[in-house]
C-alpha positions as CSV (number, residue, x, y, z in Angstrom):
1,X,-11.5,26.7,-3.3
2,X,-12.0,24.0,-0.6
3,X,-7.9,23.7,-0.3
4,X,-7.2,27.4,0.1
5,X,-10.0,27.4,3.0
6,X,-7.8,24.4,4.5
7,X,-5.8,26.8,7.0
8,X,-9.0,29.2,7.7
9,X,-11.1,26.8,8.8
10,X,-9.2,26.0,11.8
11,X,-11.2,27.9,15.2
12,X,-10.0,31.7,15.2
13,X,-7.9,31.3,18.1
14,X,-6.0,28.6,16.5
15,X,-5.4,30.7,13.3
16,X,-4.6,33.8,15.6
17,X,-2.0,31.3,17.4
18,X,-1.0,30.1,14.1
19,X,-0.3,33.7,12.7
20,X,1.7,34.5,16.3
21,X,4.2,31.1,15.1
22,X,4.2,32.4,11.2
23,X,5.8,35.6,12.4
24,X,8.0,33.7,14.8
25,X,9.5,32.0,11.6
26,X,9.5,34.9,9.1
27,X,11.3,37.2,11.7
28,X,14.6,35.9,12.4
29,X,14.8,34.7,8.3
30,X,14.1,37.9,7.7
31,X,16.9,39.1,9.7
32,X,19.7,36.9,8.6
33,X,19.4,37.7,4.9
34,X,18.6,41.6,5.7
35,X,21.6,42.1,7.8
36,X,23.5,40.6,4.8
37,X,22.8,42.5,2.4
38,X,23.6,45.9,4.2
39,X,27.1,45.0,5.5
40,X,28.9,47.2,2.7
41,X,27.0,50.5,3.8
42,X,28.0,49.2,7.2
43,X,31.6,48.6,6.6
44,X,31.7,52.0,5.5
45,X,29.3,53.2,8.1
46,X,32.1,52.0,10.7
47,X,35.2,52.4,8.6
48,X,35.7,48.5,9.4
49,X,36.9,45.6,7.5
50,X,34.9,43.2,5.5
51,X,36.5,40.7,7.5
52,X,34.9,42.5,10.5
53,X,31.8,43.7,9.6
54,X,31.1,39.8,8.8
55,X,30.9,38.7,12.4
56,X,27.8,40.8,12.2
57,X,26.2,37.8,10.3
58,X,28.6,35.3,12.1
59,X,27.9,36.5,15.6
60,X,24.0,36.0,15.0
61,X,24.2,32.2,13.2
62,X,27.1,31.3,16.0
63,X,24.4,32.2,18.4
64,X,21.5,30.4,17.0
65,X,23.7,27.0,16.3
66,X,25.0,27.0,19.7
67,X,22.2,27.3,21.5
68,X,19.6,25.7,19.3
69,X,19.2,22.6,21.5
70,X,19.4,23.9,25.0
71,X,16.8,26.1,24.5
72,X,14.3,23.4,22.8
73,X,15.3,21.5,26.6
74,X,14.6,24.4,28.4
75,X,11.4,24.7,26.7
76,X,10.4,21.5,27.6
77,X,11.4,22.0,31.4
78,X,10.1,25.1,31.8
79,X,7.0,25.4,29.6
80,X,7.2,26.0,25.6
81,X,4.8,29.5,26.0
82,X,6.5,31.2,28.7
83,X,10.3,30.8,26.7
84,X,8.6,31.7,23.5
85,X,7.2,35.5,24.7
86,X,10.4,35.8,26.9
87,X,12.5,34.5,23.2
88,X,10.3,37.4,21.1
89,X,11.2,39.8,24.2
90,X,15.1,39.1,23.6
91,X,14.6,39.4,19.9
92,X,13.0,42.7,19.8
93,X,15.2,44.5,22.7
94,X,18.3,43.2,20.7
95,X,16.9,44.7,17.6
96,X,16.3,47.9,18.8
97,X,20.1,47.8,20.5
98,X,21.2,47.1,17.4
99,X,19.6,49.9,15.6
100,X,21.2,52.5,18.0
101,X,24.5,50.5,17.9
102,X,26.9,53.6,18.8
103,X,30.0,51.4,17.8
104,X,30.7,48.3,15.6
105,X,31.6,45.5,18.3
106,X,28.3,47.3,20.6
107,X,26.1,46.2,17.1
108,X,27.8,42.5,17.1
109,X,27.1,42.0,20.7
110,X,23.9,43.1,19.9
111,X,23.8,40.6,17.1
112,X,24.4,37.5,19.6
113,X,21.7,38.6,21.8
114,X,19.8,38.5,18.6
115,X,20.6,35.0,17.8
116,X,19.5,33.9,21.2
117,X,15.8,35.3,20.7
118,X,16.3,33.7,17.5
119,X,16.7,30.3,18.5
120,X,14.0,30.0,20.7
121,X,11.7,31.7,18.5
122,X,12.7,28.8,15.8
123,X,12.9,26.4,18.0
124,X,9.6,27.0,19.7
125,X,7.5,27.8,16.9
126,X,8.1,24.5,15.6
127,X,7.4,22.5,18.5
128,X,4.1,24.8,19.1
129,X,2.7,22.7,15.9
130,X,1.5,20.2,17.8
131,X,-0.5,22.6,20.7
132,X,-2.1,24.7,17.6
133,X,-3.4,21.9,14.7
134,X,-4.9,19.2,14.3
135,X,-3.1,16.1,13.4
136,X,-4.2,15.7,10.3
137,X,-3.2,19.7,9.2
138,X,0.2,19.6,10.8
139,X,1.8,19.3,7.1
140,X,-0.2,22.3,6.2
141,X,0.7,24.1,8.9
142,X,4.3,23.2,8.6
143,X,4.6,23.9,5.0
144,X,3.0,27.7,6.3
145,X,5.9,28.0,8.5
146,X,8.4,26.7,5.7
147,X,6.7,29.6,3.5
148,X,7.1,32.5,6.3
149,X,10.9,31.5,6.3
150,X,11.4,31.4,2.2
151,X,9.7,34.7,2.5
152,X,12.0,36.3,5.1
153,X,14.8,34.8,3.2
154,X,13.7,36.0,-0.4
155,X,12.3,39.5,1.2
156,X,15.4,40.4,3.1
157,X,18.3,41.5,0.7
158,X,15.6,44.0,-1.5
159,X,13.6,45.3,1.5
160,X,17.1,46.2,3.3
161,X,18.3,47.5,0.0
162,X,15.1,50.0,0.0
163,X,15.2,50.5,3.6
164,X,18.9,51.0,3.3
165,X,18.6,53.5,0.1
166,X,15.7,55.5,1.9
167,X,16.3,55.8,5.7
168,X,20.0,54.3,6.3
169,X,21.2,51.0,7.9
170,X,19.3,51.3,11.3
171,X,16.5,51.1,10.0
172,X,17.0,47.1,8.8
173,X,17.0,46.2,12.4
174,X,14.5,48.9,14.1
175,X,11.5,47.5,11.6
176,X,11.8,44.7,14.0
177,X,10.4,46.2,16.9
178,X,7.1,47.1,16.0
179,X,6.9,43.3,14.8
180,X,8.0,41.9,17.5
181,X,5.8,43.8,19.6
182,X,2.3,42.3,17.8
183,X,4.1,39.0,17.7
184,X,4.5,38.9,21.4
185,X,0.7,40.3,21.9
186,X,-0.4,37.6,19.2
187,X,1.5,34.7,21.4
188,X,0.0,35.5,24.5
189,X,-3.2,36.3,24.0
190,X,-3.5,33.3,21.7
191,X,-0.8,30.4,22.4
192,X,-2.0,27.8,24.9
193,X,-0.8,28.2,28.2
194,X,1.9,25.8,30.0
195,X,0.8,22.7,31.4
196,X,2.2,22.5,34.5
197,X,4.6,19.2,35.0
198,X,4.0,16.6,38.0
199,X,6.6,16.7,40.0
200,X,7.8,12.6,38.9
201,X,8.2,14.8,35.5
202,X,10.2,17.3,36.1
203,X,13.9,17.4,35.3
204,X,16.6,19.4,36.0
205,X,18.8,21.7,33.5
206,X,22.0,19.5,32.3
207,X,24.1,22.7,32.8
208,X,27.4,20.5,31.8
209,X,25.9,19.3,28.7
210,X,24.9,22.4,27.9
211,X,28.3,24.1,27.9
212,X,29.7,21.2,26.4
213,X,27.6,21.2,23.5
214,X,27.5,24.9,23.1
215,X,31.4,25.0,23.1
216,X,32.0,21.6,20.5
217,X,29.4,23.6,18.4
218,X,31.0,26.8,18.3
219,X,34.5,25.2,17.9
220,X,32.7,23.1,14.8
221,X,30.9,26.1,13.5
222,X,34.2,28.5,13.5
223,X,36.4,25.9,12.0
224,X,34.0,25.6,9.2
225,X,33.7,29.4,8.8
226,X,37.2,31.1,9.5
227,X,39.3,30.7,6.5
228,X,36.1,31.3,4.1
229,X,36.5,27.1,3.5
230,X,40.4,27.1,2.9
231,X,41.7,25.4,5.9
232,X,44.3,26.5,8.0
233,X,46.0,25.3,11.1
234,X,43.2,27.5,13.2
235,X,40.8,25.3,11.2
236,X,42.2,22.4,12.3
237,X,42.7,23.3,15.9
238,X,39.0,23.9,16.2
239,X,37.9,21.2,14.3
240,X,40.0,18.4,16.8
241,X,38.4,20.5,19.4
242,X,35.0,19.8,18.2
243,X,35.7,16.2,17.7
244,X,37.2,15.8,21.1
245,X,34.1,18.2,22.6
246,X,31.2,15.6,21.1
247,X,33.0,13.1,22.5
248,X,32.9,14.4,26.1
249,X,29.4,15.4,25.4
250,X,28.6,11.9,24.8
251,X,30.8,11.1,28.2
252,X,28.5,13.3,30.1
253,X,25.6,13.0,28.9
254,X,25.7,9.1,29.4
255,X,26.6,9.8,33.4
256,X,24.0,12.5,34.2
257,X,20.6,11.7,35.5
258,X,19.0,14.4,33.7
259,X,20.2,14.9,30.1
260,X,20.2,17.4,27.4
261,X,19.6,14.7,25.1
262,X,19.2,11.5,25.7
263,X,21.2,9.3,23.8
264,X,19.0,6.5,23.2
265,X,16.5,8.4,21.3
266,X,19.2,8.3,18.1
267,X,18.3,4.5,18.3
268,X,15.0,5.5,16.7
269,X,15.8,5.1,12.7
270,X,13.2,7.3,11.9
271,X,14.7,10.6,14.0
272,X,18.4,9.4,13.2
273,X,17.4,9.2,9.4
274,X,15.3,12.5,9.3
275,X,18.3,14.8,10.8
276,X,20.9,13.1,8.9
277,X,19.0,13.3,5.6
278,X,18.0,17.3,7.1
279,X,22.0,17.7,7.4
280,X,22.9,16.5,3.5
281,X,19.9,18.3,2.3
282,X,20.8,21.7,3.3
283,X,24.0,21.1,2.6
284,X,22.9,20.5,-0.9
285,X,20.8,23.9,-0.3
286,X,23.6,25.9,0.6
287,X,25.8,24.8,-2.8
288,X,23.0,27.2,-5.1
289,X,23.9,30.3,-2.6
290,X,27.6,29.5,-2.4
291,X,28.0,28.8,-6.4
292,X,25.0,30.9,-8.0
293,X,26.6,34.3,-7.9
294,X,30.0,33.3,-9.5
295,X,28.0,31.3,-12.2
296,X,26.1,33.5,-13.0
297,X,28.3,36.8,-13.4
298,X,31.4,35.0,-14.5
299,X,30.1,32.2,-16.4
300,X,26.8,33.9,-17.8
301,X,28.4,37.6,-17.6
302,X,24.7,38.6,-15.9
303,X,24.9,42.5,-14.6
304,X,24.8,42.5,-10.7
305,X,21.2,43.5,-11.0
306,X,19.9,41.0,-13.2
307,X,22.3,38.2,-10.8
308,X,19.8,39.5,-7.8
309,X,17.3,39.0,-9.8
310,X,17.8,35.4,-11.0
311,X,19.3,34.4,-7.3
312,X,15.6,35.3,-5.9
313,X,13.9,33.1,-7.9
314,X,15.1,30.1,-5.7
315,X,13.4,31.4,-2.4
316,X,10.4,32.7,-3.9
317,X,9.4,29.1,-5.3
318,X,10.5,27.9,-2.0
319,X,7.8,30.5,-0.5
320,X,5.0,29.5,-3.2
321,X,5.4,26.0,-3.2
322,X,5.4,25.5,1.1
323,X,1.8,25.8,1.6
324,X,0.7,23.1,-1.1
325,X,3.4,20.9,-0.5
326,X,2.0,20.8,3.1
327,X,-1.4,19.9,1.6
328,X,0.3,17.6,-0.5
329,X,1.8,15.9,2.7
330,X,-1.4,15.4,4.6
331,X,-3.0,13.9,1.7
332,X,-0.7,11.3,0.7
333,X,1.6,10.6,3.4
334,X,4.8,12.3,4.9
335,X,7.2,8.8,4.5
336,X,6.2,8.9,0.7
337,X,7.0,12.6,0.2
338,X,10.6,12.6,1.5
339,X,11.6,10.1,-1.1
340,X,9.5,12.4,-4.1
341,X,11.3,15.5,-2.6
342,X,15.0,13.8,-2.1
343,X,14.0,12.0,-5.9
344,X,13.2,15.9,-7.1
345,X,16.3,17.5,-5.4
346,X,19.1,14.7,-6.9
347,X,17.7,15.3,-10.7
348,X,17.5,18.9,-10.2
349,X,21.2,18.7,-9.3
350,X,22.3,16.3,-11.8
351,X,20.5,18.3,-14.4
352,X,22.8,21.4,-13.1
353,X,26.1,19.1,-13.3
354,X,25.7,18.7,-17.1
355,X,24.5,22.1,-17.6
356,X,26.8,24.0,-19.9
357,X,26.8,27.2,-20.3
358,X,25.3,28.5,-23.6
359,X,21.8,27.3,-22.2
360,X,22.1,30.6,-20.6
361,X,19.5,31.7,-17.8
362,X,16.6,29.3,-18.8
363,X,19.1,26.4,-18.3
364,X,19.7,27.6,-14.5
365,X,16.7,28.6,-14.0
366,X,14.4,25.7,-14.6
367,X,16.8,23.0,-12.6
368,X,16.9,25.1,-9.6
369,X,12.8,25.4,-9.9
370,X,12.9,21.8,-9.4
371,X,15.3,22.0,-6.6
372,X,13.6,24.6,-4.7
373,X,10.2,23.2,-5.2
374,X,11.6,19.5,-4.0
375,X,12.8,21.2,-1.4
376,X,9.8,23.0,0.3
377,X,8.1,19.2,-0.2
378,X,11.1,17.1,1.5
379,X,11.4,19.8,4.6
380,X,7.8,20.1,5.3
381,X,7.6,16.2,5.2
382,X,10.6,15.7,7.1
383,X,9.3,18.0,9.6
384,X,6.3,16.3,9.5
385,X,7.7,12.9,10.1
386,X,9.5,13.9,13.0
387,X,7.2,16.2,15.3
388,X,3.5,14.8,14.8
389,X,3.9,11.6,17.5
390,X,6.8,12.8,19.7
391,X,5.8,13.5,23.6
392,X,5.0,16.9,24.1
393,X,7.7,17.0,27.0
394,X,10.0,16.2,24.2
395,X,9.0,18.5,21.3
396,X,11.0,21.7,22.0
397,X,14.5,19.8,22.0
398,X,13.7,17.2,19.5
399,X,12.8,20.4,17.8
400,X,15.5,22.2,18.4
401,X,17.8,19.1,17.1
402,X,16.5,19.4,13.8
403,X,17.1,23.0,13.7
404,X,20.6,22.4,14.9
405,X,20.4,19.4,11.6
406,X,19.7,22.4,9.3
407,X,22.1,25.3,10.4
408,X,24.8,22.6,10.6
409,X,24.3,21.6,6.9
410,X,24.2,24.9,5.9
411,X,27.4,26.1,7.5
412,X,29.1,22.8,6.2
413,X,27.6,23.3,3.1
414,X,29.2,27.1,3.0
415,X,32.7,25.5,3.6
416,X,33.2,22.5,2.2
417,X,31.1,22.7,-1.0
418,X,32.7,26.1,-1.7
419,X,36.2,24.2,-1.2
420,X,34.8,21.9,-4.2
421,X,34.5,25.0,-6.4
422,X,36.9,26.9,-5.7
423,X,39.4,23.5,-6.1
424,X,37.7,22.8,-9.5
425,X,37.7,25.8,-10.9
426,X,41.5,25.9,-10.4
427,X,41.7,29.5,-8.5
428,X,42.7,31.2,-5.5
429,X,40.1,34.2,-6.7
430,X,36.8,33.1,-8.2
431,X,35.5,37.1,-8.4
432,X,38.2,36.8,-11.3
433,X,38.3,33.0,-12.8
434,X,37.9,32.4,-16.5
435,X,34.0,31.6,-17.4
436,X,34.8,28.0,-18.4
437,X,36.6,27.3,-15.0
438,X,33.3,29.0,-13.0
439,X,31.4,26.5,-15.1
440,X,33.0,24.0,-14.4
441,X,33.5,24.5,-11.5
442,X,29.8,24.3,-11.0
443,X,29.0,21.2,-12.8
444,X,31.7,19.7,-10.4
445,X,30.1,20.9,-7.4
446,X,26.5,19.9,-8.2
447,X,27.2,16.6,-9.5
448,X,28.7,16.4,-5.5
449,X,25.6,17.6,-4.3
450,X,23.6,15.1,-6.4
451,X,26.0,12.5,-4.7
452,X,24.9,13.3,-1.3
453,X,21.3,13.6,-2.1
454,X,21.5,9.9,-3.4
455,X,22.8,9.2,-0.2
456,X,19.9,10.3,1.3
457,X,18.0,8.7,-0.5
458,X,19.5,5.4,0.4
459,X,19.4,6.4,3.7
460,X,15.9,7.4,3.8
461,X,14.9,3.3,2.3
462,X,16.7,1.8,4.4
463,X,15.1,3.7,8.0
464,X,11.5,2.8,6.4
465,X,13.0,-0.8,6.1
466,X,13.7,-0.3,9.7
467,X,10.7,1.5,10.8
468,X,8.6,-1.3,9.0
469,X,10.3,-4.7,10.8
470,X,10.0,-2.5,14.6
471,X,6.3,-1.7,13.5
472,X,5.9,-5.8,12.5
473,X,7.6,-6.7,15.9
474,X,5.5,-4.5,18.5
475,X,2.3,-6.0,16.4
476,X,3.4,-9.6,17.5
477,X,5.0,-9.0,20.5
């Protein structure tokens, strides 16, 4: 009883506050898997494409990836509070745009504007952690805000079924407004005001960086997207162009006064580790979303219903199991509970790469449990790790830097481990692969994914080597 009081006994505005940054999180989740699942009815809706009605999901992650980090600077600059309301402002307005969308291209635009809110709302309500809690309850309150987003991710494809089904496809976007509308009451009646900056503080807007950035993203984020992971000679165009973008990001940003990101801060092994190990790990994530459904229906020969059905189960540990890992974290230490979370993720996926088939549901089932449940303990400690001690004029784009850690593993993760399957299981068409080569394929791909976690791992010793001998030396110098 005393733990499930943890969160209540914080003073009522904090909890108020604290509700305001849950439905910061659960809102644009919610949105990204709810848009998803009604682009057939809008395909036919707009007589387009499936290749078209997919920048409808693109348009909104290209926005959010791009833009993740200047807005966590801006934040900072400008005040964390003020960005937030105006970020829930965006988000709602471009949600009620899109759910009058007279045209197809009108609803995309809409999208992007949508991404934008997006990303400051979870940039923001990350770095707002530290202005809300305690210290000693910021795992809690981060493994809250990791349950608010497994619950926008798992609620999304059946509510916009439902909604879908009952009132047609504007409605998946227009449920938005009247949520965004307490949300932005909630955050400012309840989030802490801006404290305003002396002026030896204050810092411009790196306006070069910031295009330069945005642009080596969004050339990274298309080459990894177009071609649904089969690379082309588009892919590769883009992908040079990233390269050659970061490196005149890292030009520019070296020369300017008043950076986006200042580069010596990735000397710190603990922030270098945690992103990098963030990167893998959703990676990792992405491989049961990419692989599950052909597994399941080709492999398994599950009815699309009962395929829904099992790919749900993922999220909704990830939703029950956030709040007590954050508990969990508090209690016994952030630093330990990455290596128990990256430890429960690599035998979950080595578990998966030996799996065969005639283990049937059960024998997916229980690995992922283990995956998804390491998960929502490795994130919220991760998270953890990184946001309790950092400057608060430093939170929203050291905040929006691990965002940007996560949506780039997850669009990397979407390309190249769904290149590993598709390679494996030997076809050009996986909708219509023989069940051993989906299974397979799958092994193949996990035991991949259990590679890269073990590289985490090792990565994750070695920065607490590191963070241990700069700990020793500041004690004796």
């Amino acid at each position: 009883m005393k733990q499930s009081l943890e969160v209540a006994e914080l003073k009522p505005s904090a909890s108020w506050a604290l509700a305001s940054l849950s439905l910061s999180m659960l809102m644009p989740s919610l949105d990204t898997s709810i848009a998803n699942a009604g682009l057939p009815t809008l395909a036919r809706a707009f007589t387009a494409s499936f290749q078209e009605v997919q920048w409808i999901v693109l348009a909104y992650l290209l926005a959010i990836t791009t833009l993740i980090v200047s807005v966590g600077r801006l934040g900072d600059i400008i005040g964390g509070r003020r960005l937030l309301l105006a970020g829930i402002f965006f988000f709602t307005m471009a949600s009620l745009l899109c759910g009058v969308a007279p045209t197809l291209w009108f609803l995309i635009a809409a999208r992007a504007w949508q991404g934008l809110g997006a990303a400051i709302m979870m940039v923001l309500t990350v770095a707002f952690v530290g202005e809300t809690v305690p210290k000693a309850k910021t795992g809690t309150a981060m493994g809250l805000l990791n349950t608010m987003s497994a619950i926008g991710t798992t609620l999304g494809p059946s509510l916009g079924g439902a909604l879908i089904a009952g009132f047609g496809w504007r409605l998946i976007f227009l449920i938005n407004v009247p949520l965004g509308i307490l949300n932005f009451l909630l955050a400012h009646r309840y989030l802490s005001l801006d404290r305003p900056a002396a002026k030896t503080d204050r810092a411009g807007f790196d306006i070069i960086g910031t295009l330069l950035l945005m642009l080596t993203l969004g050339a990274y984020a298309l080459a990894m997207t177009i071609g649904r992971g089969r690379f082309g000679p588009l892919n590769v165009v883009l992908l040079l162009a990233a390269v050659f973008g970061a490196g005149f990001f890292v030009l520019a940003e070296a020369r300017t006064a008043s950076p986006l990101l200042r580069l010596p801060m990735f000397r710190d092994p603990t922030l270098s580790a945690s992103l990098t190990m963030s990167t893998l790990v959703m990676t990792v994530m992405m491989t049961t979303l990419v692989v599950a459904p052909f597994y399941l229906s080709r492999a398994l020969g599950l009815k699309p219903a009962l395929v829904g059905l099992v790919l749900s189960v993922g999220p909704l540990v990830a939703a029950l199991t956030g709040v007590p890992a954050g508990r969990i974290v508090d209690r016994l230490g952030a630093q330990h509970m990455i290596i128990v979370g990256l430890v429960g993720i690599a035998s979950g996926s080595s578990i998966l790469s030996t799996m065969p088939p005639r283990f049937g549901i059960a024998g997916y089932i229980a690995p992922i449990v283990v995956i998804t449940a390491s998960y929502a303990l490795f994130q919220t400690a991760n998270n953890t790790v990184i946001m309790t001690d950092v400057r608060s004029d430093q939170r929203g784009v050291i905040s929006g830097m691990l965002s940007l850690s996560r949506n780039l593993g997850l669009i990397t993760g979407a390309s190249v481990m769904g290149a590993v399957f598709a390679l494996v299981s030997a076809t050009t068409d996986t909708t219509t692969a023989r069940p051993e080569a989906v299974a397979t394929g799958m092994r193949a791909t996990f035991a991949v994914a259990a590679g890269l976690i073990i590289i985490a791992i090792a990565i994750a010793a070695r920065s607490r080597v590191l963070a241990e001998r700069l700990s020793h030396r500041r004690e004796w110098s």
